[in-house]
C-alpha positions in Angstrom: -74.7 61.8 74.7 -72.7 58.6 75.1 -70.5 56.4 73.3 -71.2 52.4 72.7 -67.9 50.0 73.3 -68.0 50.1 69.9 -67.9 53.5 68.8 -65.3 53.9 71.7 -63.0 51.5 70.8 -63.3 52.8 67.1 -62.6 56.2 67.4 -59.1 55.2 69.8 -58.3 52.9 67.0 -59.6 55.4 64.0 -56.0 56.6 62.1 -57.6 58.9 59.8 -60.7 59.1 57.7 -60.4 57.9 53.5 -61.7 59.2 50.4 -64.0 56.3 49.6 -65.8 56.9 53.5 -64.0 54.3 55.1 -61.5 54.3 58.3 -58.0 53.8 58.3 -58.3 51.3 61.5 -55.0 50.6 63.2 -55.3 46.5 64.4 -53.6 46.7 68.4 -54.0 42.4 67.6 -53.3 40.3 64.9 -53.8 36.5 65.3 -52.7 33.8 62.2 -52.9 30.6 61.2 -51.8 28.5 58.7 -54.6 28.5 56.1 -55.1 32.5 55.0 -51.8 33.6 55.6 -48.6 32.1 53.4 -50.6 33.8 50.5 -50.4 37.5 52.6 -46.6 36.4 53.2 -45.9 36.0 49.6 -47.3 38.7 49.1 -44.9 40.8 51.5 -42.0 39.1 49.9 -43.0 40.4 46.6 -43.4 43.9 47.8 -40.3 43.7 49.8 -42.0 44.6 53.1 -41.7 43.4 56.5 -44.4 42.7 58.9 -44.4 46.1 60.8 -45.1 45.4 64.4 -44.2 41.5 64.8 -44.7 42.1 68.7 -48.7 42.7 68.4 -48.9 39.3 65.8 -49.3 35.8 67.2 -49.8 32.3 65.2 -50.8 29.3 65.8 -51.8 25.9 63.7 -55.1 24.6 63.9 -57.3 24.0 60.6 -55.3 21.4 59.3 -53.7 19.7 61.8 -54.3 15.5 62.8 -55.6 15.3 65.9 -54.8 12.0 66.1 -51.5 11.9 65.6 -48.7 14.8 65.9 -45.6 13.2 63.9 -44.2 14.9 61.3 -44.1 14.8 58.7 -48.1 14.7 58.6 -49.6 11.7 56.3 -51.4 14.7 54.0 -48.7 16.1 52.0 -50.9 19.6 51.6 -51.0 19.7 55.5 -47.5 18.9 56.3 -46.4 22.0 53.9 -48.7 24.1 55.3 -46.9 24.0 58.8 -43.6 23.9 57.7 -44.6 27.3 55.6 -46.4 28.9 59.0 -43.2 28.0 61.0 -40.9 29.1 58.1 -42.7 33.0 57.9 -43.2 33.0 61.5 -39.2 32.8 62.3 -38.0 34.9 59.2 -40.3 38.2 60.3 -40.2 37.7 64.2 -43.7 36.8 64.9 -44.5 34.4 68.3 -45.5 31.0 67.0 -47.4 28.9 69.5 -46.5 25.8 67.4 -47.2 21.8 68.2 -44.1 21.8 69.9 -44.6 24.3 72.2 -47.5 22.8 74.6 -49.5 26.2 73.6 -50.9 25.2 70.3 -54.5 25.0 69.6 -57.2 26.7 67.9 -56.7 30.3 67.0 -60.0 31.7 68.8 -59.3 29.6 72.1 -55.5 30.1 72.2 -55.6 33.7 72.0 -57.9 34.3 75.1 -56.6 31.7 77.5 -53.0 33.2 76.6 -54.4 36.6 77.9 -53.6 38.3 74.1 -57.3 38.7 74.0 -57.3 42.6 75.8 -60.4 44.7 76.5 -60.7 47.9 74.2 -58.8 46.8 71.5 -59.3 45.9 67.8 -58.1 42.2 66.9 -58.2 40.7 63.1 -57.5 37.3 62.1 -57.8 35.7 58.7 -60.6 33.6 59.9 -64.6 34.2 60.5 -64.7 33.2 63.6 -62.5 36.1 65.0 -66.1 37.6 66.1 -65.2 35.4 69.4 -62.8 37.7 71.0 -65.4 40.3 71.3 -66.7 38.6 74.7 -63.6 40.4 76.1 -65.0 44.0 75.0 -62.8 44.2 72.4 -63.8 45.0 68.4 -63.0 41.8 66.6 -63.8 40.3 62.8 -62.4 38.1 60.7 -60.4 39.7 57.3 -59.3 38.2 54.3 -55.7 37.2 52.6 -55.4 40.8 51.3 -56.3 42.4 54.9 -54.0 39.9 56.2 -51.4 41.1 53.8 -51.9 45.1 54.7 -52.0 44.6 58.8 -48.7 42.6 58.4 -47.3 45.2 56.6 -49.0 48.3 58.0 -50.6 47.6 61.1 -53.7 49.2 60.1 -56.6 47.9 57.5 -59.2 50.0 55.5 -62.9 49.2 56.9 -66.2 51.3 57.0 -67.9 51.7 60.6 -70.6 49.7 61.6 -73.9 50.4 62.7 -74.5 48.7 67.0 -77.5 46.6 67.7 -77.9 46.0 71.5 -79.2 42.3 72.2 -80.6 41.7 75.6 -81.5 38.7 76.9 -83.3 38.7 80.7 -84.4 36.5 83.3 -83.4 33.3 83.8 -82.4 30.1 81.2 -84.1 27.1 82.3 -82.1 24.0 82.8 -80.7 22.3 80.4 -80.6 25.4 78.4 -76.8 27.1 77.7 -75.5 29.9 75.8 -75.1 27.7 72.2 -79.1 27.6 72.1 -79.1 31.3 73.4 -77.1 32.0 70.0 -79.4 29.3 68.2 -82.0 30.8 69.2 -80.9 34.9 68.5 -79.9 33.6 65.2 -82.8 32.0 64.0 -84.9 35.0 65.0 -83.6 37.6 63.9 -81.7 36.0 60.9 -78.9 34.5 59.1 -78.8 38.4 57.2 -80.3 40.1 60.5 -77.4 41.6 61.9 -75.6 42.5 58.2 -73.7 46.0 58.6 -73.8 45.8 62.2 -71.4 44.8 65.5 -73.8 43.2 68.3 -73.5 44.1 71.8 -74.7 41.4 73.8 -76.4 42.4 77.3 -78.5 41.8 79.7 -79.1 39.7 83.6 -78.3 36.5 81.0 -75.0 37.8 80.1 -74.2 39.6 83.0 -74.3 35.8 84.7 -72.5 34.1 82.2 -68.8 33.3 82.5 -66.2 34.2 80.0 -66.4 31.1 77.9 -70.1 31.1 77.8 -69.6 34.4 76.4 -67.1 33.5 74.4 -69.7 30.6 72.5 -72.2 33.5 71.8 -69.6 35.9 70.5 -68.5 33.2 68.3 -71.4 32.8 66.1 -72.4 36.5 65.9 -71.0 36.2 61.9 -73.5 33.3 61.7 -75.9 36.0 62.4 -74.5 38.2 59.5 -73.1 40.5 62.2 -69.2 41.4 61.3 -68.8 41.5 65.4 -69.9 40.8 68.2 -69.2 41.8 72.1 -69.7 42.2 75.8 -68.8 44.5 77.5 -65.8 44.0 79.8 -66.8 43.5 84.0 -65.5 41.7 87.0 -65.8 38.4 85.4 -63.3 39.8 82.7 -60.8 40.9 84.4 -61.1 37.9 86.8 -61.0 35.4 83.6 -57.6 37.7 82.3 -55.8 38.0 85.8 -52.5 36.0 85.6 -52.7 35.3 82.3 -49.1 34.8 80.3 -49.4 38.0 78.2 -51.7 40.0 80.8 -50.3 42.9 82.2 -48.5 42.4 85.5 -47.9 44.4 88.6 -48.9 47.8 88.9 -49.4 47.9 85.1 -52.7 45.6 85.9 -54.4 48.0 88.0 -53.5 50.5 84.6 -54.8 48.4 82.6 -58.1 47.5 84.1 -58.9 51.1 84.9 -58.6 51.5 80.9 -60.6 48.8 80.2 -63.6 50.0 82.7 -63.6 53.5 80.5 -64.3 51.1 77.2 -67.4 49.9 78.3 -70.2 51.8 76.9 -72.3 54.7 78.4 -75.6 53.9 80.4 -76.4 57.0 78.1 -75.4 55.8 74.7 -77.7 55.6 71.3 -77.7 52.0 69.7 -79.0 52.0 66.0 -81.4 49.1 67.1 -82.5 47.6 70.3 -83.5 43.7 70.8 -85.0 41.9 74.0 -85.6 38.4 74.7 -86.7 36.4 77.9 -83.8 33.5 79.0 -87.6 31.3 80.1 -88.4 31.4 76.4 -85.3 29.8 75.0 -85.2 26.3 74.6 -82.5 23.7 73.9 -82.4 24.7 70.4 -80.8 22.6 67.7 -80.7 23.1 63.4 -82.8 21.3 61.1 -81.3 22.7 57.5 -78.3 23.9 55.9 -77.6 27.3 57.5 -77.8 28.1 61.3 -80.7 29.8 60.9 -82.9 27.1 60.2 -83.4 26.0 63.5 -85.7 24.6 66.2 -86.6 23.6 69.7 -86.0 20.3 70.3 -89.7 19.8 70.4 -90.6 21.2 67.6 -91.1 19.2 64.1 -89.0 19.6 61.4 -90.7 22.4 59.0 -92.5 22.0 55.8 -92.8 23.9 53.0 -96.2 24.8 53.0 -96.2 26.5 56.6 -93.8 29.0 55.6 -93.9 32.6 53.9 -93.7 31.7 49.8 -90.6 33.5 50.2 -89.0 30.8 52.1 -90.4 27.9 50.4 -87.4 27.0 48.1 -84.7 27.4 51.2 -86.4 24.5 53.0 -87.3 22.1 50.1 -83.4 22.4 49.3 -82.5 22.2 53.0 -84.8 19.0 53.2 -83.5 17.2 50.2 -80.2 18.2 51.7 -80.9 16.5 54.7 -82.6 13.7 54.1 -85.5 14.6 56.9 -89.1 14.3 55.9 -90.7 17.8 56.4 -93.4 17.6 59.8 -91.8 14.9 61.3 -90.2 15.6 64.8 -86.8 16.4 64.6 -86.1 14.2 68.4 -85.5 10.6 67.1 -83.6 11.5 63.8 -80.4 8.7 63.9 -77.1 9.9 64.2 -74.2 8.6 62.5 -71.2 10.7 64.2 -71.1 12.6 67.5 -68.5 15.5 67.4 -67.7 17.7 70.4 -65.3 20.6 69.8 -64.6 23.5 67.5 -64.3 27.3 68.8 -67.4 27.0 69.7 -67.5 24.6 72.0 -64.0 23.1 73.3 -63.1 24.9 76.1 -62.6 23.1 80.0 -66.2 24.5 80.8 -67.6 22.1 78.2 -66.3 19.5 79.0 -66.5 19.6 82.5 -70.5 20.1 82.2 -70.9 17.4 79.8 -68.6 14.6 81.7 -70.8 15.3 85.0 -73.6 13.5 82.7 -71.6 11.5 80.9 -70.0 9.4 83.6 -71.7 6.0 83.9 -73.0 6.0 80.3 -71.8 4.6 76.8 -71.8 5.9 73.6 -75.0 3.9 71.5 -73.4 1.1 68.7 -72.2 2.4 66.0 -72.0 5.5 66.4 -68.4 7.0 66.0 -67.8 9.9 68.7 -65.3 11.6 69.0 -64.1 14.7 72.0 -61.6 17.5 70.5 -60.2 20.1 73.7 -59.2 23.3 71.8 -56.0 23.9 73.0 -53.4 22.0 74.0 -54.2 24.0 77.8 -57.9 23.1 77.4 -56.7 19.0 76.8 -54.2 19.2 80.0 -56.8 20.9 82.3 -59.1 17.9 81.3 -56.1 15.3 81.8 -55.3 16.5 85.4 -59.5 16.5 86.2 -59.7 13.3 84.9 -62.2 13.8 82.3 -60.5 12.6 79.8 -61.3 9.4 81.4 -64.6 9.7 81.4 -65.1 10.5 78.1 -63.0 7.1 76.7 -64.7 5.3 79.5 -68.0 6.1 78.0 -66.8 5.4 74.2 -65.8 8.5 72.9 -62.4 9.4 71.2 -60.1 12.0 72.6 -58.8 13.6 70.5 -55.2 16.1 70.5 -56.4 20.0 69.4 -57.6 21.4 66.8 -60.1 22.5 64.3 -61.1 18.4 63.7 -64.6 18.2 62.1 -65.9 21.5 62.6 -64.3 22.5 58.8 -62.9 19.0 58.0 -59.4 20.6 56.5 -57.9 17.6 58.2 -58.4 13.6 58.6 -61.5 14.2 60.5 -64.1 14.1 58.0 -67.8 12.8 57.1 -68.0 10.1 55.0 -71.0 9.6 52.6 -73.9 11.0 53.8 -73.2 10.5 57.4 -75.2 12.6 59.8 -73.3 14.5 62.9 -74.2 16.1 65.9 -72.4 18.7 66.4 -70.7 21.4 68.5 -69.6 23.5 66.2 -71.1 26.4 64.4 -71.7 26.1 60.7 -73.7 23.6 59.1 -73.7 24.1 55.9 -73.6 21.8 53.1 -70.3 19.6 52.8 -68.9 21.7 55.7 -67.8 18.7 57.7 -65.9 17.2 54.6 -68.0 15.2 52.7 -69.7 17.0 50.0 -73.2 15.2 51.0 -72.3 14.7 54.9 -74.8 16.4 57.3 -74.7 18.7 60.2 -77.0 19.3 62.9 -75.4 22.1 65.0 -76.5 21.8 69.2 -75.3 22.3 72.6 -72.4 20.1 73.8 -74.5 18.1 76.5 -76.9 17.7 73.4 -74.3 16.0 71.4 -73.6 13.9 74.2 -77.2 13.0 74.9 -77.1 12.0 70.5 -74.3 10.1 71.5 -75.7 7.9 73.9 -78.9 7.4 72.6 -78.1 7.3 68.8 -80.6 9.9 67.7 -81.2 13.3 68.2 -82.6 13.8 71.9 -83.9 16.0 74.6 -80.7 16.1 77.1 -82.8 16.9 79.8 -85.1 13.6 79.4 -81.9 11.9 78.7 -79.7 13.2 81.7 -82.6 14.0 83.7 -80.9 17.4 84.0 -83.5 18.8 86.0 -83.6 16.8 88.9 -79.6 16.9 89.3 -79.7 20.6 88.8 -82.4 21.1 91.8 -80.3 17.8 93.7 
């Protein structure tokens, strides 16, 4: 019988077997930031310990940084201390800091892969829910907590109990005007925002198989908004093609090596999975949230739900997500006003974004008063866009560009809600005051949907919009 990437990459990984069931899991990659880890430092300092392997952790700055403007000291006194304390641990134990200065800073989940740290077969942790991204490499990735943090500095290794592998197919075709953020939309709100609990998801199929590495990057990304602890694909052509040249990819002979070792993770055309999912790419629509979890979602056609036409299990989620939000229940959600337009986040801030989004954009403007706003992720992803010009395009057509970071995803910085403003959004969470103000509202969608809110105002069909179809088939 064979193994899943999974199971592989576990058992070359697995240090020894604990008393309370759980593995002793040696981390090959740790990534930081400056939110969950001064707390793991302190910790080290009062322990006496060093970080064991400072060559396998890198750090970066990206929750609470300004994106519109980089001089230090920053205006928010909480901020500025919290970079000076990254930059302080990072050069007293040894550890690579890809700081503001160094034209390599961005967010943690985009820095890592375009940076080539992000390695097939290998287990990567980072103080930070998200983490699940990396797995579009093939590698085993999830987000830990301050105390994890605190034992991988120190040890290299973390206590964690295995998971069980669900293997997510999706087939066929997407439609126009249809991209992998509804594909995860769409997995999420059927199978759950608790569907994929004790499990890692291996995403498969002709779908993925087609996609490129950040559109398997954007699925990966919201696997924990699935209640999976990981998700992954596993590693191909496109993989090593999107990881050859990189800064911190193996060179020379040591490629060929490398790659060869990554072919052996992916897992067995024989293997068991503990549960199998398909879906057909023609039945996914652009898909876009309604309430206050990502699992309450819907097509863009669809009305917004009531309570009544739901299981009486479900009846008290929605009436708190619609009071929430401020939409009355059966009304459709295409034509709800917009307030704010944010595109960015690890989600959705990489070059491919933008570079689909300004082939629409050009030529349009942003709808009166509405505040819009562009975030690249990296400080690579923002000069990529400078030398193409779509920088440009964006300003042109009323939006803010903005320097990297987290921005409004989270909201840990100046780029916040106000009141009960109502956002589209790139990003992945939209839970209740997630975007910074306690009663500010998300609807999460696809980057060209955002833009398509932008323009118009309101929530709307990008395809009607953009009239994606015909320049697809032009």
């Amino acid at each position: 019988m064979g193994k899943t990437l999974f199971e592989k990459v576990w058992d070359a990984h697995a240090v020894r077997d604990l008393a309370n069931g759980q593995t002793q899991l040696l981390i090959a990659t740790h990534l930081i930031h400056e939110v969950t880890s001064p707390q793991a430092f302190g910790m080290l300092r009062d322990l006496g310990l060093k970080v064991a392997h400072p060559e396998r952790t890198f750090a970066t700055v990206d929750h609470i940084v300004p994106t519109d403007q980089r001089t230090e000291p920053f205006s928010d006194p909480l901020a500025d201390a919290m970079i000076r304390e990254l930059r302080r641990n990072c050069e007293e134990f040894g550890i690579t800091y890809f700081d503001i200065r160094s034209g390599r800073q961005g967010i943690v989940h985009i820095v890592g892969p375009e940076q080539g740290i992000t390695q097939p077969g290998t287990t990567i942790a980072c103080g930070d829910s998200h983490t699940s991204t990396h797995g579009a490499f093939g590698a085993v990735a999830f987000g830990i907590g301050t105390t994890q943090i605190r034992d991988v500095l120190a040890t290299q290794t973390m206590a964690m109990g295995k998971l069980k592998v669900r293997r997510i197919n999706v087939d066929g075709r997407l439609r126009p005007g249809v991209y992998a953020k509804d594909v995860i939309l769409h997995i999420i709100r059927t199978l759950g925002v608790n569907g994929g609990t004790g499990y890692a998801y291996e995403y498969g199929g002709e779908v993925f198989d087609r996609f490129s590495m950040e559109e398997r990057m954007t699925v990966c990304n919201m696997s924990i908004e699935g209640g999976a602890r990981a998700g992954y694909v596993n590693p191909d052509e496109t993989t090593y093609a999107y990881l050859k040249g990189r800064p911190y990819s193996p060179k020379g002979a040591a490629w060929e090596e490398a790659v060869e070792r990554w072919r052996s993770f992916a897992s067995d055309a024989d293997c068991s999975y503990d549960d199998v999912v398909h879906f057909r790419a023609e039945d996914i629509p652009p898909t876009v949230t309604w309430g206050i979890n990502p699992g309450q979602g819907i097509s863009i056609d669809e009305r917004v739900p009531s309570p009544d036409t739901v299981p009486a299990e479900e009846r008290e989620a929605v009436e708190e997500a619609l009071a929430y939000m401020k939409l009355p229940a059966g009304r459709p959600i295409k034509g709800t006003p917009i307030d704010v337009a944010f595109l960015g986040s690890c989600t959705n801030a990489r070059l491919s974004d933008f570079v689909e989004v300004s082939k629409y954009l050009k030529g349009r403007r942003v709808a009166s008063g509405i505040k819009a706003i562009a975030v690249p992720g990296s400080m690579g992803v923002d000069l990529l866009c400078k030398e193409m010009g779509l920088d440009e395009i964006f300003r042109e057509a009323g939006f803010e560009w903005r320097e990297a970071g987290c921005s409004m995803c989270l909201a840990m910085n100046p780029d916040k809600l106000i009141g009960d403003q109502l956002c589209a959004s790139s990003s992945n969470r939209n839970f209740k005051g997630r975007q910074g103000s306690p009663t500010g509202r998300t609807i999460l969608m696809s980057p060209l949907m955002v833009a398509a809110a932008a323009v118009t105002g309101e929530v709307s069909d990008a395809r009607e919009i953009f009239e994606v179809e015909e320049l697809v088939e032009a």
